[in-house]
C-alpha positions as CSV (number, residue, x, y, z in Angstrom):
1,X,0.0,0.0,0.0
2,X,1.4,3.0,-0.8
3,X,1.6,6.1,1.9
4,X,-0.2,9.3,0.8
5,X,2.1,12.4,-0.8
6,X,2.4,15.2,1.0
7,X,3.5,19.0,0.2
8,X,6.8,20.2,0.8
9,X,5.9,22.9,2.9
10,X,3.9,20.6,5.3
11,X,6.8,18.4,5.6
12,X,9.1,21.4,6.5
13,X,6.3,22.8,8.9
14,X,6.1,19.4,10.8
15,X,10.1,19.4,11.1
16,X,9.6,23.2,12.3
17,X,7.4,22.2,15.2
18,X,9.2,18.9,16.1
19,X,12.3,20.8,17.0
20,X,11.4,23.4,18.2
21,X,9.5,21.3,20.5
22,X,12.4,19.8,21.7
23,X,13.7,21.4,24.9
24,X,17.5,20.7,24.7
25,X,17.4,22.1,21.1
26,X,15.3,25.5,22.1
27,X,17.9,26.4,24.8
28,X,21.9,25.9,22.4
29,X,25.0,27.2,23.6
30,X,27.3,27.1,20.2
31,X,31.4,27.4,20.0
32,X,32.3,28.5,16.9
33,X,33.8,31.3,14.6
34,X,32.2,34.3,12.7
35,X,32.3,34.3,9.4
36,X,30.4,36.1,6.4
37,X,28.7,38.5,8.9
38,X,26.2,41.1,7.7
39,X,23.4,43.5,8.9
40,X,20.5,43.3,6.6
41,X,18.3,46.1,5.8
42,X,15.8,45.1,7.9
43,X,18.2,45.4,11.1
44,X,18.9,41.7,11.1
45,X,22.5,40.1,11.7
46,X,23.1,37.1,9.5
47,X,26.4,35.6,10.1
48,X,27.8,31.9,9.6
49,X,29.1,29.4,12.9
50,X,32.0,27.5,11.8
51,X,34.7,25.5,13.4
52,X,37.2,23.4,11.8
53,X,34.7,21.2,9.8
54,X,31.3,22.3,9.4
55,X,29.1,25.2,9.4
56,X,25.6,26.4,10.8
57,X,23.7,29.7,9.5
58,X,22.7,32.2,12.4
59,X,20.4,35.4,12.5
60,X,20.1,37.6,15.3
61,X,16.5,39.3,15.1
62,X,18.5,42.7,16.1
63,X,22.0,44.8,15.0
64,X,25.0,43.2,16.3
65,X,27.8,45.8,15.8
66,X,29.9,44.7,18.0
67,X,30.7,41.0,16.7
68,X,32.9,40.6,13.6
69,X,34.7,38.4,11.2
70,X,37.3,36.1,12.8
71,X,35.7,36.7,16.7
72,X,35.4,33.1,18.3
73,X,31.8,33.4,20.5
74,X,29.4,31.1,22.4
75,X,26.0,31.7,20.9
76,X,23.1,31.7,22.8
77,X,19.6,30.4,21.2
78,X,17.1,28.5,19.9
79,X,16.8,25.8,16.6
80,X,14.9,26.7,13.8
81,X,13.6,25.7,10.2
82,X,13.9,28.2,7.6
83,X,10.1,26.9,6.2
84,X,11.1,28.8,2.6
85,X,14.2,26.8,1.8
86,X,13.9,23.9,4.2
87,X,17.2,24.7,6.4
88,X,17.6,24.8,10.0
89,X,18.9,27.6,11.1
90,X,20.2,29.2,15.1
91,X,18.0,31.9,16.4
92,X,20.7,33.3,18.3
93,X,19.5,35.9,21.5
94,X,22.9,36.4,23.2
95,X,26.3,36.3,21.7
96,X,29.5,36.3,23.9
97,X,33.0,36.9,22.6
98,X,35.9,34.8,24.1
99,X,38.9,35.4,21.6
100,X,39.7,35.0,18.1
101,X,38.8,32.4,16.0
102,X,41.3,30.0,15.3
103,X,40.7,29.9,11.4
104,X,41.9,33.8,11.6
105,X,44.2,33.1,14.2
106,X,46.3,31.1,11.8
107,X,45.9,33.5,9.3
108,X,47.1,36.0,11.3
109,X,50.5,34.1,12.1
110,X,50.9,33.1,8.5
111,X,50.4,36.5,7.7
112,X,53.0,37.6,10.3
113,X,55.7,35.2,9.4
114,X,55.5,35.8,5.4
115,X,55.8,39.7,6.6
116,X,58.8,38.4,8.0
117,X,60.1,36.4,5.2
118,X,59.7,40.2,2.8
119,X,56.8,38.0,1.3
120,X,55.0,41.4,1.2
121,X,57.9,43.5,-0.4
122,X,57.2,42.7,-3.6
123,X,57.8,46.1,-5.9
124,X,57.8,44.8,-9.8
125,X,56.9,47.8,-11.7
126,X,53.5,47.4,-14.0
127,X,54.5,47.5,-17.6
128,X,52.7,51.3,-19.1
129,X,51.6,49.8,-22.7
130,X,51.3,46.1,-21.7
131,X,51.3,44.2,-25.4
132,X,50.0,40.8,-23.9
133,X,47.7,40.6,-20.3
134,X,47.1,37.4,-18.9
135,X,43.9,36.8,-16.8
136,X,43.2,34.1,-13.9
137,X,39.8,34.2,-13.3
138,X,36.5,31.7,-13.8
139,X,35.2,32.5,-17.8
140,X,31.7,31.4,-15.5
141,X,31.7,34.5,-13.1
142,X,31.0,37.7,-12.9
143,X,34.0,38.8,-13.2
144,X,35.5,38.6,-16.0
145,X,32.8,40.6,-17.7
146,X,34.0,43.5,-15.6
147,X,37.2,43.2,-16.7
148,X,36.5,42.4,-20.0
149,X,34.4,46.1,-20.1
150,X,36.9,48.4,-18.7
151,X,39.8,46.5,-21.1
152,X,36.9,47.9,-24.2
153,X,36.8,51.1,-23.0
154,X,40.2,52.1,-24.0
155,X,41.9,52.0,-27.3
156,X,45.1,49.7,-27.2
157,X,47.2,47.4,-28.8
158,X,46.9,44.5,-26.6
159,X,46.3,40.9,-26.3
160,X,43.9,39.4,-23.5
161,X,44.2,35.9,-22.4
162,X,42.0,34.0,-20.2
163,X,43.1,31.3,-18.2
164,X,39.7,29.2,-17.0
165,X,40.2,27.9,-13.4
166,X,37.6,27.3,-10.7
167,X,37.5,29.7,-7.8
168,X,36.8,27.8,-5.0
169,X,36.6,24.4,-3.9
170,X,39.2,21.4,-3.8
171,X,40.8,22.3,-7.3
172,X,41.2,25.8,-7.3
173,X,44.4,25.8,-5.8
174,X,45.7,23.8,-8.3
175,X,43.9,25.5,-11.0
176,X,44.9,28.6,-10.0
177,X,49.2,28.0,-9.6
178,X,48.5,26.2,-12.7
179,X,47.9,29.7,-14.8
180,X,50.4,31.6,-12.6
181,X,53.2,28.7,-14.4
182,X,51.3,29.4,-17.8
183,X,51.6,32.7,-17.8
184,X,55.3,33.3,-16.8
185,X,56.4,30.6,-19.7
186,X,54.3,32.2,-22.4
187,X,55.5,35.7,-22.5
188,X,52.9,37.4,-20.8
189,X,53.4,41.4,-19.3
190,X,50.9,41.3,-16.8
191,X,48.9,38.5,-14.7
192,X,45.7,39.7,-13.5
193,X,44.2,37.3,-10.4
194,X,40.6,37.7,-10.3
195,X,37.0,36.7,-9.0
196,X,34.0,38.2,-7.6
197,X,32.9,38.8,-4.0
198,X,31.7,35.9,-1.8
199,X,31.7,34.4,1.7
200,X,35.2,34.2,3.6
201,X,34.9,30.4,2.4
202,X,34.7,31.2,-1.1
203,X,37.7,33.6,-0.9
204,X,39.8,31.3,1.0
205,X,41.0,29.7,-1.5
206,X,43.3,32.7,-1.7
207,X,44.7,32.6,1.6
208,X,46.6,29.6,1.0
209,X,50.3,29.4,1.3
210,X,51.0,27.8,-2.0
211,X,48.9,30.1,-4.0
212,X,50.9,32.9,-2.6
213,X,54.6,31.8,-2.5
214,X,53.8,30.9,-6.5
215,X,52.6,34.3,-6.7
216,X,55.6,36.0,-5.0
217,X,57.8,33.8,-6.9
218,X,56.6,35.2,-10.1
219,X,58.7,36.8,-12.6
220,X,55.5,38.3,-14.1
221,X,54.2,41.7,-12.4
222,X,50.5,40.2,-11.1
223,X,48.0,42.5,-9.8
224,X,44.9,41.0,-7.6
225,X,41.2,42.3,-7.7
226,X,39.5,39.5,-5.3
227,X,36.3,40.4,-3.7
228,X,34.8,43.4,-2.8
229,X,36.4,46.7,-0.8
230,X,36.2,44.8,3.0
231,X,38.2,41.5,1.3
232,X,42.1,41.2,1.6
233,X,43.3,38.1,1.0
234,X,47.1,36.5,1.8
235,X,47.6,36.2,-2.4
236,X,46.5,40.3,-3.0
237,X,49.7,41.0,0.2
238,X,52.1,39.2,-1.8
239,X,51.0,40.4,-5.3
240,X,52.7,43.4,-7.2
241,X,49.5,45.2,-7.2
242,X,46.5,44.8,-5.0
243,X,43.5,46.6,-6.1
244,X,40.2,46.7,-4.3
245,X,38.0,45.5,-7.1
246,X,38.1,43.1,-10.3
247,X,37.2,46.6,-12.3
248,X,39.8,48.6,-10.4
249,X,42.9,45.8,-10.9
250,X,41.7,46.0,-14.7
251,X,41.7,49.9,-14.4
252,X,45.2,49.9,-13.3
253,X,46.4,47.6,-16.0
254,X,45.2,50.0,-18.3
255,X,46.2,53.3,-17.1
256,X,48.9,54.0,-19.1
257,X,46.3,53.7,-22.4
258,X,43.3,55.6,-20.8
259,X,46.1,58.2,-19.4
260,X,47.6,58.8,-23.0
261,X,44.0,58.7,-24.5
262,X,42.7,61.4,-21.9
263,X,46.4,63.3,-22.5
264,X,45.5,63.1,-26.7
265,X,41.8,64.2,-26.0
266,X,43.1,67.3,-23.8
267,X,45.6,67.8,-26.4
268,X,43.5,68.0,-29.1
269,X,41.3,70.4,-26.9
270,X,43.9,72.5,-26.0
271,X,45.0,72.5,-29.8
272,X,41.5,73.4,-31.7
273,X,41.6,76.3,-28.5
274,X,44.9,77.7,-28.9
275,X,44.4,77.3,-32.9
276,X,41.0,79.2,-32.7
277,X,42.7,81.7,-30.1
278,X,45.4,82.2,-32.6
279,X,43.0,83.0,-35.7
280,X,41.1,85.3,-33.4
281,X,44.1,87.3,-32.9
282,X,44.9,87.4,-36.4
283,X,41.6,88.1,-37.8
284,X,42.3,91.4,-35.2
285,X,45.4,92.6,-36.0
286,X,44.8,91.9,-40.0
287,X,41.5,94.1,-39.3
288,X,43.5,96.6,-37.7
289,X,46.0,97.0,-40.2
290,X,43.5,97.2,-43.1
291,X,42.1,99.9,-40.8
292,X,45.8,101.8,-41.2
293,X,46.4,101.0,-44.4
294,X,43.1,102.4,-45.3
295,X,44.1,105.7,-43.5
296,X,47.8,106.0,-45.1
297,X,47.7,104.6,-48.4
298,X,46.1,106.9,-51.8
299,X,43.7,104.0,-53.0
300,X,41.1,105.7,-50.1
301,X,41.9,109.1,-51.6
302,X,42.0,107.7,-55.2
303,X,38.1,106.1,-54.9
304,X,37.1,109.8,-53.1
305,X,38.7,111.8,-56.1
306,X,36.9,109.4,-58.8
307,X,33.4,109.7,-56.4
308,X,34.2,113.5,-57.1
309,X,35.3,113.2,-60.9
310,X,32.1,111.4,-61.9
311,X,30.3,113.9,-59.7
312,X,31.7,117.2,-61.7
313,X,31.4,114.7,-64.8
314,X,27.6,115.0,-64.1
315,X,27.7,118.7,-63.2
316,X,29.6,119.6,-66.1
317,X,27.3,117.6,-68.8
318,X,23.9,119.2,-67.1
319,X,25.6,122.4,-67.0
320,X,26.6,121.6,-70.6
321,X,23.3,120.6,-71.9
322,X,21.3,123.2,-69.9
323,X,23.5,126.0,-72.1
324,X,23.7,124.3,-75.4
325,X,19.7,124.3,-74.9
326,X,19.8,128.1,-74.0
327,X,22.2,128.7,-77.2
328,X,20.0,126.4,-79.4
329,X,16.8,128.8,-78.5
330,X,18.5,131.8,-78.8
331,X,19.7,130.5,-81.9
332,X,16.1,130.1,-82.9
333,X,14.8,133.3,-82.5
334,X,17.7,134.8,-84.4
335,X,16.9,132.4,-87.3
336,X,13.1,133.3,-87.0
337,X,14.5,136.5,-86.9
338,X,16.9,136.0,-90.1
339,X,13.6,135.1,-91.5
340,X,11.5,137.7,-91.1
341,X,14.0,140.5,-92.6
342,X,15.4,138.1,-95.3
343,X,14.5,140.3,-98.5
344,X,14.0,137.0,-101.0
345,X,10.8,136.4,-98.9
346,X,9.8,139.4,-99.8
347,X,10.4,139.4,-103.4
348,X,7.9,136.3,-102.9
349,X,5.2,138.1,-102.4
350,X,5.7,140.8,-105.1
351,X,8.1,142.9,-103.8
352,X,11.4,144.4,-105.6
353,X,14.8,145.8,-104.1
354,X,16.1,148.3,-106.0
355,X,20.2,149.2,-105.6
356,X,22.6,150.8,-107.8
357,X,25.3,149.6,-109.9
358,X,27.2,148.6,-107.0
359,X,24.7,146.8,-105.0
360,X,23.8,149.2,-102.8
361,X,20.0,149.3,-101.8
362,X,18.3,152.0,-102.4
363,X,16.9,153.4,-98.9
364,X,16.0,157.0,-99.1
365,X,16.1,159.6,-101.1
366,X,19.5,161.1,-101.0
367,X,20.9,158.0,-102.2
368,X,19.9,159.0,-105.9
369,X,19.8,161.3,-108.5
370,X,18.2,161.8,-112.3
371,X,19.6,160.1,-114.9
372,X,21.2,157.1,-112.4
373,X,21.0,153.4,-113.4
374,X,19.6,151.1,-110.8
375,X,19.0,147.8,-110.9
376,X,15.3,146.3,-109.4
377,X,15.3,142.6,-108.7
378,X,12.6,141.2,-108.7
379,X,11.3,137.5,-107.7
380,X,12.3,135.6,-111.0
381,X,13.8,138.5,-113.3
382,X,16.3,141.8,-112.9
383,X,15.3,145.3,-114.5
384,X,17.9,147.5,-115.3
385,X,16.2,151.2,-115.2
386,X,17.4,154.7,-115.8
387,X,16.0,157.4,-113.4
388,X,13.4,159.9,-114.6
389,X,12.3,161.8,-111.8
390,X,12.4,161.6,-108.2
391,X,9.2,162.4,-106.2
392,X,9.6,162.3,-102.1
393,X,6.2,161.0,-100.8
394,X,4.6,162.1,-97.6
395,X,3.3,159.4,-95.6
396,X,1.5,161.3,-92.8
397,X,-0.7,163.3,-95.5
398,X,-1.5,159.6,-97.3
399,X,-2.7,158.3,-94.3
């Protein structure tokens, strides 16, 4: 006969209840070190128990700012099931502090005797134009798109060259000194040892001794960005460069092509402004001296006294025309004039002049004499007549 299914969430709420009605388990006192600590926006502290082998998750349903990484405590509190993910979990009400934890304890005297050995003297300059860069990292995580972006943001001759190797667990140690070897027998300029943040577990990795005497016994410059700003691991002491952040260790890889790029882009700036500065003055003084040339050279004077010449030009043909048109009608009248006293018009209309011998016309009296010739013209014929008698008329006694 088979049992009837139940729901996950029934299963987890009976587990829920069966602990926490256990007495022993609602009243723990827990040995163990912090690790992973955090406050939550909510005011909770969620921290991880560990000793030398395992692990438990606690939250403290309040701010614990006095408790820290590496701090060896008893916790005080009760058992619980996280329902939503089906883990148990420690309530903890009361921690109390009693040294530190070994785990960081032996970091701390590893730490002090490879201080000691000059482990953490290490001084290899960084290479300004690296031609070759050689990356440790998981081609998986987060990091290496980071990296990957800030290397794109510059313009630069350069090579990149990932070496795949897990980040934590059994193999990453061996993964890891595996690419520090590949890297110093293939030419590289730079190694770059990176991951993204995690718990102080999942960094550990890094505070192995092997890991970091390969690393200090590298001829290659290598520059660490593991973790976040609050991680410092044993491998970023001994490295060349330790930077704070994947983004940041690829940022100071780069520096020498962003610094030349940012120098060339302010050059150019200051160029195009010192250029246009320089035309500006230019364009001044050249108005400036057309301005004097203008006022010393004849070519002004030359353009006024031709203004003025075609000016007189105009005054002088007006003045011109006006009298030729004055001449021209005085000219007429004396013609009319001509005209009017010209005697052939008169010997039109049946007149005669009547002159002597020697063309002299006859005007009064005392001009002639009996017996003199005279000569009348007339219209279409001459008359040549002697004279008979001469008779003086009275024109007042006619009238």
């Amino acid at each position: 006969m088979k049992l009837k299914p139940i729901k996950v969430s029934v299963l987890n709420q009976f587990i829920k209840k069966y602990i926490m009605s256990n007495s022993i388990l609602n009243n723990l006192r827990i040995e163990g070190e912090i690790s992973n600590i955090r406050i939550s926006k909510t005011g909770y502290t969620y921290y991880s128990l560990c000793d030398e082998k395992s692990c438990i998750n606690c939250v403290a349903f309040y701010q614990d700012t006095i408790s820290k990484n590496g701090d060896k405590v008893i916790a005080e509190g009760e058992l619980s099931v996280y329902e939503a993910k089906g883990t148990y979990q420690l309530n903890v009400r009361k921690v109390e502090r009693i040294g530190i934890g070994k785990i960081l304890q032996d970091l701390e005297v590893l730490h002090e005797k490879m201080k000691a050995k000059g482990m953490f003297d290490k001084d290899k300059k960084l290479p300004l134009f690296p031609s070759n860069i050689g990356i440790i990292t998981s081609k998986s995580g987060a990091a290496i798109k980071d990296i990957l972006k800030t290397f794109e943001s510059v313009k630069g001759n350069f090579e990149v060259v990932i070496y795949n190797v897990l980040v934590q667990g059994n193999k990453a140690k061996e993964n890891i000194i595996n690419g520090i070897k590949y890297f110093n027998n293939n030419g590289s300029d730079v190694i770059l040892i990176s991951r993204g943040g995690g718990s102080f577990e999942d960094l550990n990795v890094f505070n192995d001794l092997d890991i970091a005497e390969e690393v200090y016994k590298s001829i290659v410059p290598i520059v660490t960005g593991i973790g976040h700003e609050t991680d410092r691991t044993l491998t970023d002491y001994v490295a060349d460069v330790y930077c704070h952040t994947p983004t940041a260790a690829a940022e100071k890889i780069i520096i020498g092509y962003k610094d030349i790029q940012d120098t060339l882009k302010a050059l150019l700036f200051n160029l195009k402004q010192s250029t246009s500065n320089y035309l500006s003055l230019k364009e001044s003084e050249l108005k400036t001296s057309r301005y004097i040339l203008k006022s010393y050279l004849p070519i002004e004077n030359i353009f006024k006294q031709k203004s003025n010449l075609e000016n007189y030009k105009a005054l002088i043909i007006n003045n011109t025309q006006k009298k030729l048109c004055d001449l021209m009608y005085q000219l007429q009248i004396m013609y009319e004039k001509l005209q009017s006293n010209n005697y052939n018009n008169q010997l039109y209309k049946g007149f005669a002049i009547v002159s002597d011998l020697e063309g002299n016309i006859i005007k009064n009296i005392n001009q002639i004499k009996k017996q003199d010739l005279l000569t009348i013209r007339f219209k279409d014929f001459i008359v040549k007549a002697e004279t008979l008698n001469i008779d003086e008329v009275d024109y007042e006694k006619k009238l």
